[in-house]
N, C-alpha and C positions, 0 to 999 in steps of 0.2 A: 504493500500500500504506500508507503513512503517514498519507493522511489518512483511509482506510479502517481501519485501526486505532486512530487516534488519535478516531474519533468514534465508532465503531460497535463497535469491538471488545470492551469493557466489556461491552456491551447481549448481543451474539451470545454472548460466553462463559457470561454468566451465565443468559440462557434456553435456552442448549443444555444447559449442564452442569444444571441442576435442574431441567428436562424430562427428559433420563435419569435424572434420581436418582428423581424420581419413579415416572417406568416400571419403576424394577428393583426400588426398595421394595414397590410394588404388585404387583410376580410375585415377592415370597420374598426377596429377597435382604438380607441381613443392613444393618443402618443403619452398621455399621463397615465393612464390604464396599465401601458409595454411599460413603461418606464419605471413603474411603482414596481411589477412583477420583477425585469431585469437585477433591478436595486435588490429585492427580496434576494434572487437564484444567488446573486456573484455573492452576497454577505453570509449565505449561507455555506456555501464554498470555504470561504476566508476564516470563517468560523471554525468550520471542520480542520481546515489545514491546522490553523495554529494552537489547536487543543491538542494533536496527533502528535502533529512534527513541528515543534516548535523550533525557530533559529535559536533563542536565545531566551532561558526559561524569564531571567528577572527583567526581560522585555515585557512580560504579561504585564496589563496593564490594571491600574487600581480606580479605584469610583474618584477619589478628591482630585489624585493629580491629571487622569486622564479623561474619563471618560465621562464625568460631569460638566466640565468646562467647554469639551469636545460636543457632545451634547446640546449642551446650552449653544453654541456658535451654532449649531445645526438648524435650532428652535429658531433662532433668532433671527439668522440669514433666507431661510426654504420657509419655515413658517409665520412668521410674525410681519417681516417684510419684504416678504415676495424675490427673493434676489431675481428671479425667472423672467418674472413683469417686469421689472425695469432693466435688464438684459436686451428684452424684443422691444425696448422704448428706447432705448441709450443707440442700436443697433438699427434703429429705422428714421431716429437724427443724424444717424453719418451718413446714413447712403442719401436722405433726402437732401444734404449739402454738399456731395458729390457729385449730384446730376442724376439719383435715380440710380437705379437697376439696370443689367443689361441682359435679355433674353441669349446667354452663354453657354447656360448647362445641356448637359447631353442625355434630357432624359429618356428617350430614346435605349439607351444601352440598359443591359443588365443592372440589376439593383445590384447588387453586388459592387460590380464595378465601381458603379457609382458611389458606394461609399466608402471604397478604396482612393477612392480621387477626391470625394471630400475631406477625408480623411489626412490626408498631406496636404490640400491646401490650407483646411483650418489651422494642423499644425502651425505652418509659417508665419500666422498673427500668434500664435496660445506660445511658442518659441520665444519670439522676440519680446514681448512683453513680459513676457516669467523673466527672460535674464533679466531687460529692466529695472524688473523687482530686487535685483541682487547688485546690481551698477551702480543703479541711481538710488541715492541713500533717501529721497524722502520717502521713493516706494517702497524702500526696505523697509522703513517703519511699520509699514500697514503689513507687510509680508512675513517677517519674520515672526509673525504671532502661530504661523503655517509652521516655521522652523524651529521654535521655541520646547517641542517636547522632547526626553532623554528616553523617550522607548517609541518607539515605534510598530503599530496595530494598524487592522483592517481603517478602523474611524476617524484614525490621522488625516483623511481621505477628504472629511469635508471641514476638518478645521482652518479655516479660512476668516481675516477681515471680512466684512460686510462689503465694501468697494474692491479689496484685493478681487475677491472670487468671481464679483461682477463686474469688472472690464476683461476681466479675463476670459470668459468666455464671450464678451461683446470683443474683441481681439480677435476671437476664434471665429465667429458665425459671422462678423459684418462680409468677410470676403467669398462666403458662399451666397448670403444674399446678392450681395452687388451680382455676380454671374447669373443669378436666377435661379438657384436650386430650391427645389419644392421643399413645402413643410415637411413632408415625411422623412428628406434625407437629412436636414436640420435636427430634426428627432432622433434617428438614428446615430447620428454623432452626439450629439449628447446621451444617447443609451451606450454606446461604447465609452463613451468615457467616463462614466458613473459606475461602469461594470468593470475597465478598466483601473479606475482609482483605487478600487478595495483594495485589488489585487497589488498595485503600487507598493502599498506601504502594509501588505501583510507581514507577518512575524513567523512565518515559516519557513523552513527549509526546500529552497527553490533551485533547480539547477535544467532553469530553461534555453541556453548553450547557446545556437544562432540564431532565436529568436534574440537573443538580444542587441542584435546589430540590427533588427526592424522594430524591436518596441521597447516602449521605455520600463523596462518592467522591474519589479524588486531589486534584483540584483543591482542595477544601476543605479535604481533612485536611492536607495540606502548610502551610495555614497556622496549624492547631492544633499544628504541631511547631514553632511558632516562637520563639523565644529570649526573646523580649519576653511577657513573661504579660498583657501589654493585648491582644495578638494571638492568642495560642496559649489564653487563656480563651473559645475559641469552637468552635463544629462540635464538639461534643462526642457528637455521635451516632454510634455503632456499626457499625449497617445503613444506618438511613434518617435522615435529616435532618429529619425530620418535628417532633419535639420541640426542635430551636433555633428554631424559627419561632414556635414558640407561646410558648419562654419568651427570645424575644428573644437568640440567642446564636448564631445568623446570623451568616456571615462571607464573604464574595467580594470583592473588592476587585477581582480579573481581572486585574491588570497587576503593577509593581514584581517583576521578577523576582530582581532583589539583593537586595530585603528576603525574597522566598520562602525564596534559599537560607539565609537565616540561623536556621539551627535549631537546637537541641540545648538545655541548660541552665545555668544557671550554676556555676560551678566544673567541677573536673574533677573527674571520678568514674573507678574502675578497670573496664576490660573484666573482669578476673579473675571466673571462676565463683564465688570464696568471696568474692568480696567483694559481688558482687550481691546473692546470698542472704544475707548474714548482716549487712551495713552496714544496711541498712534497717532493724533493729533496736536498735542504736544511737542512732540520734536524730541 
């Protein structure tokens, strides 16, 4: 089972869950309906890995430091205020001072396809923006509350500032709108990458080999949470890994596991709700 999940499991969750999301999108069924389910399949996955075959036991994560604050940023960004809605508001004021949409996309081709090709394009905004976040120090503010935990779990996934996590995905979807790509393949890259994120920052024992020269997965991201910003300025790609290759910001190394665990930021920053959302603005 271990090494059956630790090589395969990744691959099987993610072409089973978005071959059904596809099948239910294509008979009717609403993209928050796939989405809610997807979210379900990949965390139930993530679940299983890291109770089985954990990378790193005192990675398990605890109610104060983790998973209540993680949590709360979850509540507070997807439920209380909408990050989603002002995503497709933020994302339909750039392209309306652009000049519009351009009837570009090829929806004509296999689905599939298609979200293989959105899939790299969105990278290219969700790329340059993430490094951004790590460049330019005042978006490091709002960002490093993403970077700020010393264990890393499935739910790292959506701990995000409230503006960190939505320009970033308005970064990602405005250049699929501007070509004209449908709601459904909009949907669809955010169901991969909801499904993908668990998996990101899971706490299991992974050994997905060449997949990871196409996706940004475990293995790499764990070293972009690294404490040393010589280290953690790398793999800064989303979905796919595809854009650190071409601008040189590649990272595996495959071994040193003491230096893997050493993650988090400098200084201490508070779990507290109020202090996530409103330090950030500070300076």
């Amino acid at each position: 089972m271990q090494l059956a999940f630790s090589r395969f499991g990744y691959l099987i969750c993610i072409v089973s869950i978005l071959s059904a999301s596809i099948f239910l999108i294509e008979f009717g069924h609403s993209e928050l309906e796939v989405l809610f389910f997807a979210a379900i399949g990949s965390i139930i996955f993530t679940i299983v890995g890291e109770f089985f075959i954990p990378l790193f036991k005192d990675w398990r994560p605890n109610f104060k430091e983790n998973f209540f604050p993680d949590a709360s940023l979850f509540v507070v960004n997807y439920v209380l205020f909408q990050s989603q809605l002002l995503q497709i508001f933020l994302a339909s004021i750039a392209i309306k001072f652009s000049g519009g949409g351009f009837d570009l996309w090829p929806s004509e081709l296999n689905i599939y396809f298609q979200l293989v090709v959105a899939l790299i394009i969105s990278e290219f905004g969700l790329y340059w923006f993430h490094r951004a976040c790590h460049e330019i120090p005042f978006l490091w503010r709002f960002h490093k509350i993403h970077h700020n935990p010393q264990r890393l779990y499935w739910f790292n996934a959506t701990r995000f500032h409230y503006l960190d996590v939505t320009l970033l995905q308005v970064c990602g979807i405005v250049p699929l709108l501007l070509l004209g790509a449908e709601a459904k393949i909009i949907a669809l890259v955010t169901i991969f990458s909801t499904v993908h994120g668990f998996w990101q920052h899971i706490n299991a024992e992974q050994d997905q080999r060449i997949l990871n020269y196409f996706f940004s997965g475990p293995e790499l991201h764990r070293w972009h949470h690294n404490l040393k910003p010589e280290i953690a300025n790398h793999n800064y790609g989303n979905n796919l890994i595809i854009w650190d290759h071409v601008f040189k910001t590649f990272y595996w190394p495959k071994d040193n596991n003491e230096q893997l665990k050493n993650i988090g930021v400098e200084g201490n920053f508070s779990n507290n709700i109020k202090s996530m959302i409103f330090d950030p603005f500070k300076g």
